[in-house]
C-alpha positions as CSV (number, residue, x, y, z in Angstrom):
1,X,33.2,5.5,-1.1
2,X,32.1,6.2,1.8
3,X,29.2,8.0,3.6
4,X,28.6,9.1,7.3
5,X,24.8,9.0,8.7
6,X,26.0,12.1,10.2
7,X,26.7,14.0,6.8
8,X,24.1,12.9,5.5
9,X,21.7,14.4,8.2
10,X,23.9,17.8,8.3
11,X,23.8,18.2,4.1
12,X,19.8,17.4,4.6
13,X,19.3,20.1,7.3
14,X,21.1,22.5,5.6
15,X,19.0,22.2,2.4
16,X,16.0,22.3,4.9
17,X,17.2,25.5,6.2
18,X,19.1,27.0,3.1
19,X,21.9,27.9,6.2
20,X,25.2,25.7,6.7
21,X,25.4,28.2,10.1
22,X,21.3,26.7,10.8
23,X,21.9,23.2,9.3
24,X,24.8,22.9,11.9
25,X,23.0,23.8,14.6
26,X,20.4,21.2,13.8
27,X,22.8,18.6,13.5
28,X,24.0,19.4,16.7
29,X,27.9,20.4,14.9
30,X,29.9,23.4,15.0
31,X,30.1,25.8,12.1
32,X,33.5,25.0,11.4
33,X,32.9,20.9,11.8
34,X,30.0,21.2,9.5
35,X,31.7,23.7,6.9
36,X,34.7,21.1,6.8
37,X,32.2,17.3,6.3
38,X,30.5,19.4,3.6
39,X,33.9,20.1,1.8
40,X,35.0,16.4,2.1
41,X,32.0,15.3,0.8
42,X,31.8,17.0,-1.7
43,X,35.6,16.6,-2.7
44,X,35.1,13.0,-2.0
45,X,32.0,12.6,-4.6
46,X,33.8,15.3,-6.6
47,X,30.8,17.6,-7.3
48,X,29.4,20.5,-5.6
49,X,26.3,19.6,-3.3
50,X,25.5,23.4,-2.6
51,X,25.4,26.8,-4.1
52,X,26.8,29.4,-1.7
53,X,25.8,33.1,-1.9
54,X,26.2,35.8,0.5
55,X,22.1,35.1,1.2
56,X,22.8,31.3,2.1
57,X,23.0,28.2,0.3
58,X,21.1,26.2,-2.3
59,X,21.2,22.9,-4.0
60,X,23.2,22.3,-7.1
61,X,21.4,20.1,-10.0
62,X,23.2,16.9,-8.5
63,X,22.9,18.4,-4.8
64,X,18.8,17.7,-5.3
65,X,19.7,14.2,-6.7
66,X,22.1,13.7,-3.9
67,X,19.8,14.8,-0.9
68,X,16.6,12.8,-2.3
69,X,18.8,10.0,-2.2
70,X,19.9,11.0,1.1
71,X,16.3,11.2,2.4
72,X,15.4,8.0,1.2
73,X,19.1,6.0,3.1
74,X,17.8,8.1,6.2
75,X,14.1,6.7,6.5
76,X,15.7,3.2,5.8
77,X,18.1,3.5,8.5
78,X,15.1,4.6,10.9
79,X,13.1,2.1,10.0
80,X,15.3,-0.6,10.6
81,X,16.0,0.6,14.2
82,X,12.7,0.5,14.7
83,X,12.3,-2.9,13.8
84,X,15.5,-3.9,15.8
85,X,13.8,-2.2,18.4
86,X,11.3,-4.7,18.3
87,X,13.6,-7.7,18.9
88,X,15.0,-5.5,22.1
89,X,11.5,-5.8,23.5
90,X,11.8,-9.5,22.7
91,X,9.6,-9.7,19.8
92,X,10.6,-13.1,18.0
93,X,10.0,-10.9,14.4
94,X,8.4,-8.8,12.6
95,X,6.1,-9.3,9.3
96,X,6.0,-6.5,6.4
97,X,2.4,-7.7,4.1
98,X,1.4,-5.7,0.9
99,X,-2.1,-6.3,-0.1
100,X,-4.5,-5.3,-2.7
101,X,-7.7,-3.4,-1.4
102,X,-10.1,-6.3,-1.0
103,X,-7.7,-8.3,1.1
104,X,-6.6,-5.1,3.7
105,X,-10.2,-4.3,4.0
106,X,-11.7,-7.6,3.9
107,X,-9.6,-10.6,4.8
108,X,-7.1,-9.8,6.6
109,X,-7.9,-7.9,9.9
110,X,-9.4,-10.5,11.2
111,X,-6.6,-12.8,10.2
112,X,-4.1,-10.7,11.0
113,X,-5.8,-10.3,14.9
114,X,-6.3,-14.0,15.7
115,X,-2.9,-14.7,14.8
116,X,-1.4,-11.9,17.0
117,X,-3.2,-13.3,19.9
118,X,-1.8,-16.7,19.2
119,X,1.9,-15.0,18.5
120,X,1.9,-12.7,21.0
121,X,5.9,-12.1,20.7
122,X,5.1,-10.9,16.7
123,X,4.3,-7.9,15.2
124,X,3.0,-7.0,11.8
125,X,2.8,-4.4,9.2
126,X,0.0,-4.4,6.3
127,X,0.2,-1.4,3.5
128,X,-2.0,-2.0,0.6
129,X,-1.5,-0.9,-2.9
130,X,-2.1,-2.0,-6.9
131,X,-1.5,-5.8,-7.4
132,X,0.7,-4.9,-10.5
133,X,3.1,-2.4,-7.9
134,X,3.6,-5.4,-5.1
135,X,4.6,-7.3,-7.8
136,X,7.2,-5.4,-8.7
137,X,7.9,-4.1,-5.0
138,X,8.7,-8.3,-4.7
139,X,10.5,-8.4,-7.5
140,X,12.8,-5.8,-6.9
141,X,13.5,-7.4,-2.8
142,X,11.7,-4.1,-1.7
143,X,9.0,-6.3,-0.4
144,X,8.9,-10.1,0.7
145,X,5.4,-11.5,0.6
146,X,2.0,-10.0,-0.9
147,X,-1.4,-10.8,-1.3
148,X,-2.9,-9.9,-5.1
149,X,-5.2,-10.5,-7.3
150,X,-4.2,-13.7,-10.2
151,X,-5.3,-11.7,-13.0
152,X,-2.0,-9.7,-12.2
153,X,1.2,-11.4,-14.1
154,X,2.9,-13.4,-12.1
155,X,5.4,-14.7,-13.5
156,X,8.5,-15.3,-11.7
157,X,6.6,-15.6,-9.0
158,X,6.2,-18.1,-6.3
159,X,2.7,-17.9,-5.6
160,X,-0.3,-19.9,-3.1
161,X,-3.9,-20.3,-3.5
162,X,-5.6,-17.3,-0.4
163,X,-9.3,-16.9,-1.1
164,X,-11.9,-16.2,-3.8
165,X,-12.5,-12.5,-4.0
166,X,-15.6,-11.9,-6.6
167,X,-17.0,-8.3,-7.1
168,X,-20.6,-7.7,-7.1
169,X,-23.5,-5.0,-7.5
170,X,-24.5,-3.6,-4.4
171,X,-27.9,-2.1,-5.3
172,X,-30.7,-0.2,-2.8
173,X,-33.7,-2.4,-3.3
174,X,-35.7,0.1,-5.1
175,X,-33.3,0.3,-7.7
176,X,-34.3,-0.7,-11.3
177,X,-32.0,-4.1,-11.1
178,X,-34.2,-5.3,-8.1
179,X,-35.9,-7.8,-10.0
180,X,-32.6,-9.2,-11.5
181,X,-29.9,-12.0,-10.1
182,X,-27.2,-11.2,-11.9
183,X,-26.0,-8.0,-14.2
184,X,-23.7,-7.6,-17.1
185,X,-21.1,-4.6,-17.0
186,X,-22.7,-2.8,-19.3
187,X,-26.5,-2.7,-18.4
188,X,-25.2,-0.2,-15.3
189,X,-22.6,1.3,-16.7
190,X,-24.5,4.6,-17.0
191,X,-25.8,4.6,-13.5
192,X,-25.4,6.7,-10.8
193,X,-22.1,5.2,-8.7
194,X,-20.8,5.6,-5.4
195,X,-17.2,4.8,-5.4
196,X,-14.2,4.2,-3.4
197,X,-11.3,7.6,-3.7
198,X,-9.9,7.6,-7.1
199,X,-6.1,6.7,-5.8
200,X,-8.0,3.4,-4.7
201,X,-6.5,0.2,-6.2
202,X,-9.6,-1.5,-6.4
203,X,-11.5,1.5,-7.9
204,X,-8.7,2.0,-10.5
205,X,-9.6,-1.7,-11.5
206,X,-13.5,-0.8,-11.4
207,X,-12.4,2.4,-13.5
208,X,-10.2,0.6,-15.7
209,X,-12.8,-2.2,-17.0
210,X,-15.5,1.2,-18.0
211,X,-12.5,2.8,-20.3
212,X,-12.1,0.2,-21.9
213,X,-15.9,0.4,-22.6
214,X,-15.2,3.5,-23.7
215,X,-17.5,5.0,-21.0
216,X,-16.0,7.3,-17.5
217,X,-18.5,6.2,-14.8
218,X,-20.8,8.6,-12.9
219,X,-19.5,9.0,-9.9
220,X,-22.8,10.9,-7.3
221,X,-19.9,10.6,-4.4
222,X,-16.7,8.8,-3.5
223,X,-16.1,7.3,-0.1
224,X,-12.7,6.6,2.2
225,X,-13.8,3.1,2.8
226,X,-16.0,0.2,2.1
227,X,-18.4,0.4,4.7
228,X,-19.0,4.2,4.1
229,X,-20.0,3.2,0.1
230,X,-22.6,0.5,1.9
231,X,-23.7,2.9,3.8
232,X,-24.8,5.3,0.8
233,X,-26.5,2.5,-1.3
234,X,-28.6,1.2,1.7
235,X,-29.6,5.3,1.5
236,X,-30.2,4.9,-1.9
237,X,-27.9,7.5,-3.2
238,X,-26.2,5.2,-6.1
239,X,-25.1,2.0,-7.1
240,X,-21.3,0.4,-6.0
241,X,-19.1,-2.7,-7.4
242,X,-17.4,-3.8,-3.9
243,X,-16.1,-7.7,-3.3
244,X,-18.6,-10.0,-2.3
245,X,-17.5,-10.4,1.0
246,X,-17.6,-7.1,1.8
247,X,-22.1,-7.2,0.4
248,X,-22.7,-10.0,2.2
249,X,-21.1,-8.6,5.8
250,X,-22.9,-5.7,5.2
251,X,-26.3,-6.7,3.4
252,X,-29.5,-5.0,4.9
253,X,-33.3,-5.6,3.9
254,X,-32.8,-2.3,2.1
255,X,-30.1,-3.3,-0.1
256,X,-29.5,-6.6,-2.7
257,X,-26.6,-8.1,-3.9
258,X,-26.3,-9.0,-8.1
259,X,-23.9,-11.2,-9.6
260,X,-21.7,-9.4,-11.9
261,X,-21.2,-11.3,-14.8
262,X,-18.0,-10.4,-16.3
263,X,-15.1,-12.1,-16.1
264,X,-12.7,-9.5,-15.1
265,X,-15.3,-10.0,-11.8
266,X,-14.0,-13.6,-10.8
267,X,-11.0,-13.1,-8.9
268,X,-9.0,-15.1,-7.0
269,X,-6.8,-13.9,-4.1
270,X,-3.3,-15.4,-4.0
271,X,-0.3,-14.6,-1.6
272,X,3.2,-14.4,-3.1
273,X,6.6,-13.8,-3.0
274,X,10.0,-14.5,-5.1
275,X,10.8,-17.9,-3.0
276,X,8.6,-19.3,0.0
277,X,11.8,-21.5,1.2
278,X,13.7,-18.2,1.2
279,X,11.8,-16.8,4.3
280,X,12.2,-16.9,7.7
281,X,10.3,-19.6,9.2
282,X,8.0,-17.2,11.3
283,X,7.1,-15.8,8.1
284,X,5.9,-19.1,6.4
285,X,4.3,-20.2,9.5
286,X,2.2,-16.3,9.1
287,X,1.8,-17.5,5.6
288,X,0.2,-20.7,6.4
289,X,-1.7,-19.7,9.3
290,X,-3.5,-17.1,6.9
291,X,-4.5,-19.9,4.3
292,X,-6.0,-22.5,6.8
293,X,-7.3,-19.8,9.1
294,X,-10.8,-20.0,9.7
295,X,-14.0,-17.7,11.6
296,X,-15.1,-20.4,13.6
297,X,-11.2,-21.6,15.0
């Protein structure tokens, strides 16, 4: 079976516009032309894509399967001429890097920067989301490399030591834990919070640990990034659980950082992927220049 990009784009602009007269404009066809591909596609694939009335056309049960999968083969197709692109410009390669929260806030933009000025033919991508969905994303050859949290199952897995990434209380210093080192879960649990967005994967972690408490914490405002939720406790307007690298960047003398003393706390930053001596080269050398990089080099 056989399918042309160009079908494709003319059966999704014609669902856009509900027209096979407006969809054939858009795809830059004749009426006839596009009338005729949308027959002998849907002969071909034996079903019918569209549902014609004298008012226009609409999609069939399989023609809304058929164009979401259509979308999808597009946006693939785009994105690797954009990254062929790159080699036209003479880039040597280019780097795709899912990351949990801690390490696309954290650890890697400064990583990531020092190793572009030493690569200056590279280019990279970062996108972050849930340890447990690049995992899978790997798994399933979506994605190559990621950097996640251990507690996440690994197995399967090829996987190498990153970084320590503990969380920790970031408290105003007038707060009632001021006297304290270190903190258990539950002794703030009921305190006033300010937290990352709730689609956050390192808030849905935070969030996860209170249910199973059997508490919903208290939330006074939620915040787009890390620095914005230091911001608000050196105010004084709550409490936060942030990683430890984050406090200590940002620690003023109106703020003070407590050990969290749960274990769920101690994490440990790993980069992965389904087979390291699968990868291009320029991507282990990425991978190794991350591990040994360091703020003084």
């Amino acid at each position: 079976m056989y399918f042309d990009t160009t079908d494709l784009k003319l059966c999704v602009n014609v669902a856009n516009a509900g027209s096979i007269t407006q969809g054939a404009k858009l795809t830059y066809l004749t009426l006839q032309s596009a009338s005729e591909r949308i027959r002998g596609l849907e002969n071909e694939l034996n079903i019918d894509i569209f549902i014609r009335s004298v008012k226009g056309v609409s999609l069939s049960n399989a023609g809304h399967a058929f164009i979401e999968h259509a979308k999808t083969i597009l946006q693939q197709i785009e994105l690797m001429q954009d990254e062929l692109r790159k080699y036209s410009r003479h880039l040597r390669g280019h780097i795709n890097i899912l990351c949990n929260t801690s390490a696309q806030m954290e650890f890697l933009p400064a990583r990531v920067s020092a190793y572009l000025r030493q690569q200056p033919t590279m280019s990279v991508s970062v996108k972050e989301m849930p340890s447990a969905n690049i995992v899978t994303a790997i798994k399933n050859k979506i994605a190559d490399i990621g950097i996640i949290a251990d507690s996440t199952d690994l197995t399967g897995l090829d996987i190498r030591p990153f970084s320590s990434d503990e969380l920790v209380v970031f408290a105003h210093k007038d707060s009632l834990w001021v006297s304290q080192k270190s903190v258990l879960f539950s002794d703030i649990i009921d305190a006033e919070f300010i937290g990352l967005m709730e689609d956050n994967p390192l808030q849905k972690h935070i969030d996860n640990n209170a249910k199973q408490q059997g508490k919903r914490l208290n939330y006074r405002v939620r915040m787009p990034t890390l620095d914005a939720v230091m911001q608000g406790v050196n105010d004084g307007i709550g409490i936060a659980i942030i990683p430890k690298q984050a406090a200590q960047r940002s620690q003023f003398s109106t703020s003070k950082i407590l050990q969290l003393t749960e274990d769920w706390a101690y994490r440990k930053l790993v980069i992965c992927a389904r087979d390291f001596s699968q990868l291009p080269d320029y991507t282990n050398e990425f991978i190794h220049f991350l591990i040994n990089w360091s703020s003084e080099s």
